[in-house]
Structures are given as C-alpha cells and as structure tokens.
N, C-alpha and C positions, 0 to 999 in steps of 0.2 A: 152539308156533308152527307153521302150517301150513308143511307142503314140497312137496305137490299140490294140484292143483283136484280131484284126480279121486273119487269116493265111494269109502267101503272094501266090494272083492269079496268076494263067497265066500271062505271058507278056503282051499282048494286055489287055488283060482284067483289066488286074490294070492302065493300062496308061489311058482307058475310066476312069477308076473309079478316077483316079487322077484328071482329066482333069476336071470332074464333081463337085471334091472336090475344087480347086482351083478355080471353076468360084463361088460356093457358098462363098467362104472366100471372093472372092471381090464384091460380093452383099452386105454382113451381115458386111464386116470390121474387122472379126474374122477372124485371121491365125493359122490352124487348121495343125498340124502337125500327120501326115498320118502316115509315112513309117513302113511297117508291118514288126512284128515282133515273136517270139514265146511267147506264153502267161501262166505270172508266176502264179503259182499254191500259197494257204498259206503254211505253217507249215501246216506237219503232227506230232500230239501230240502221244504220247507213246499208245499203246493198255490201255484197263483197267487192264489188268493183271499188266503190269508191271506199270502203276498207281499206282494201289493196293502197291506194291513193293516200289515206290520210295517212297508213302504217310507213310510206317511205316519206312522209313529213318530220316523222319525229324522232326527236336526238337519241341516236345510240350512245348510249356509256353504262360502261360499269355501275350496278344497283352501288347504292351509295350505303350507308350505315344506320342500323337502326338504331347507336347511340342515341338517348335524348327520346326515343318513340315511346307515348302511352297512350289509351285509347281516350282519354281523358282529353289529350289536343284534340280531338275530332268529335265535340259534344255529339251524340248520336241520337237518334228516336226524338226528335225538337216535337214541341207543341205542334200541330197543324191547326188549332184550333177548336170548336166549337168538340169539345173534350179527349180531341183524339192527338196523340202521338202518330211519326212515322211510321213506325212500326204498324202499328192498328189500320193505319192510310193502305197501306201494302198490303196486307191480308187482307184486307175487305175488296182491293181490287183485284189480285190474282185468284183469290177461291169464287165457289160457287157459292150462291145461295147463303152467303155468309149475313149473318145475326149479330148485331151489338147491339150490348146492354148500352147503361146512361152513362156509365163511363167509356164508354168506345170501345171493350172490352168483345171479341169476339165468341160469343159463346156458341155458336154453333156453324157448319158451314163445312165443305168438299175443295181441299188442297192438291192438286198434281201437282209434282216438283218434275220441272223439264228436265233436272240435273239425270234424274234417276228412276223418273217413271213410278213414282211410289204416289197414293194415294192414299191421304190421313183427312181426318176428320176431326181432330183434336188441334185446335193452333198451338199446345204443345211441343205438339211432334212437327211443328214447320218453324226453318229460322229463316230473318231475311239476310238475304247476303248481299256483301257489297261485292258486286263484280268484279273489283280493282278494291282487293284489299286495304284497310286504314293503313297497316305499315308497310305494303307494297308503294302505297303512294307514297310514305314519308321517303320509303328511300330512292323513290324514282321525282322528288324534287318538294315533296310535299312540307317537309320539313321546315322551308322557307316561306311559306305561306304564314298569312295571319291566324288567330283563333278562327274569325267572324267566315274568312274562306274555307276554313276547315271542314266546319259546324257545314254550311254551305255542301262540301263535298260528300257528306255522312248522311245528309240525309235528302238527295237530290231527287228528286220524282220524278225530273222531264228528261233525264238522260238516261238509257240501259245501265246504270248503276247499283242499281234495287230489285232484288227478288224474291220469292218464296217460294222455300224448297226444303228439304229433307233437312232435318237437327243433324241426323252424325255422315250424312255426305258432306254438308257445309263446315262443318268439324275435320273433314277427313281434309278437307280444302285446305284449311289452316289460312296461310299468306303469302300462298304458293302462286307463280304464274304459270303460265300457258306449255313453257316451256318443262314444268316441272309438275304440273297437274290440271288433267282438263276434264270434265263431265263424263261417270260412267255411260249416260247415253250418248254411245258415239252419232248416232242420229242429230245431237244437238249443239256438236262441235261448229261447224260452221254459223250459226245465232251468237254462240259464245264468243267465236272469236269476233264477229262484228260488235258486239257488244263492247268487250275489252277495247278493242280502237277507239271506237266511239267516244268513250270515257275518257282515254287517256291521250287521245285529239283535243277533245276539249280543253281541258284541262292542262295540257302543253307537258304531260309527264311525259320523261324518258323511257325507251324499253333497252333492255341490253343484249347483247346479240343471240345468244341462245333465245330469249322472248320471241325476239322478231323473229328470224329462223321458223320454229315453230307458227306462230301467228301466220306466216308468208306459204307454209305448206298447207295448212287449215283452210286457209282463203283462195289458192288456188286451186283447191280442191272442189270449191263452191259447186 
C-alpha cells in the first residue's frame, strides 16, 4: 500500500531523504511511513458519448422510498488492508504528497476538491463522497440488493464512485441528484455527470426523469 505520492529517488538521495524523515518522526513522536511508491491515479468515467449511451440504457421510474434506508445497510470505509480503511485509500490517492502514520492515518498532505476549487491541507476539512449517494441508490433499486452488494457498492475504488472533496460542499450535497444539485464548479459538471452514469450503469440503478433530463443536458453540453 502506498505511504507517498512521491516517485522513488536515486539511491543516495532517498537514504538523505529517509534519514531526514526518521530524525523528524523522533522529534514529533509521529512514525511516518515513507517508502515510495508509484502513484494511483481515480477512475476514469466513460467519455460523454457513451454517457449519453449508457444514460438512455437505464430504467426511468419514479425514485422509490427511502422506508427501510440506514447507512448501516451499506457497511462503509471496509478494511483495504495492510491497516488502511476506504476512506484512508482515497485521501492518499486524490491529495498531494500525502503522509500516513502506522495506522494509515493521513497526517499530512494537499487536497483540491474538484466539487469547489478549495484547497485544504487538513484531511479534516476533506469528506469522501459517494457520487451516487447511499440512499439515492436505495431508492433507485439498491434497497433490493444483499448486505455483501451493498458494502461492495460503499466502498468501490474501480468505479467514479469515490471522491475527495470539501466537508460542507459534500454536506451541502446531502442525497440529492443531478437534477436537484450539481457541483458549485460548473467547470466540473460534465466529469460529474459522466461519473454519475458510470456508477449507476453499472450498477443497473434507475434514474427518474427530471435526473435524466438534467444528466442528458450536462452531457450534451460536453
């Protein structure tokens, strides 16, 4: 599991840079796990074209009921392993120069949120968002799914489902669609909406017609 963004130096050069790294971790108390490695890129979403294509694939109906939805159905932030959570996987791959301790814990590191053009340096002030909201999905078919699909769906790596972005943009988001709230940067409308397809192509959920509507002038717009 990566613990830098940064590429591996020269030989000499990374043992300085090591030697530097480990005298700070015993000043600060922080053990800061170094060792370079190549740096994971997100999901790339479908072009708009075939956006366009997968968006008139899928079943229009009326959002269904969020009776029955808790976030609880959709276990989230799962182990990835070697001590890291989802969550921890995502910030280490969308920021810069990002730092974890021994628990995968991001202590340091440079966040742009595409949502909103804000740049934080605290993984604080960054949440990951599901593109395709936990109760958007329940009520666009999700509901019918197993736990094991769920868990699966929350915490997806290889699809535009996952991001890091601003704490109160992705607040402001709520479990709104496309049709009822899209990214202050409008620059980032047309990523978003390929995104949103993407995911809910996959995944065989419904949109309802003000979604599509909206999604179908986003992508024409491309």
């Amino acid at each position: 599991m990566s613990r830098t963004r940064k590429h591996t130096p020269p030989y000499r050069i990374y043992a300085r840079r090591a030697g530097l790294v480990a005298g700070l971790a015993a000043l600060t108390g922080t053990v800061l796990l170094t060792a370079p490695s190549a740096q994971a890129e997100p999901p790339t979403p479908p072009s708009a074209s075939t956006a366009l294509t997968y968006l008139g694939q899928l079943t229009v109906e009326a959002e269904g009921s969020s009776d029955g939805y808790s976030r609880d159905k959709f276990p989230h932030w799962s182990s990835q392993g070697d001590n890291c959570n989802t969550r921890e996987v995502v910030l280490e791959r969308d920021g810069e120069n990002v730092q974890q301790d021994s628990a995968c814990a991001a202590v340091s590191g440079t966040w742009r949120s595409a949502y909103d053009d804000g740049v934080w340096t605290a993984a604080s002030d960054v949440d990951i968002d599901h593109v395709v909201a936990l109760s958007e999905a329940w009520r666009s078919g999700a509901n019918s799914w197993t736990t094991s699909k769920r868990q699966g769906f929350a915490n997806d790596l290889t699809r535009s489902q996952l991001i890091a972005v601003t704490d109160n943009v992705n607040q402001s988001k709520g479990d709104d669609d496309p049709a009822e709230w899209m990214p202050p940067n409008t620059g980032y409308h047309c990523m978003y909406a390929r995104m949103w397809v993407s995911v809910k192509h996959y995944y065989d959920l419904s949109v309802d017609s003000a979604e599509k509507s909206a999604l179908s002038g986003v992508l024409n717009g491309c």
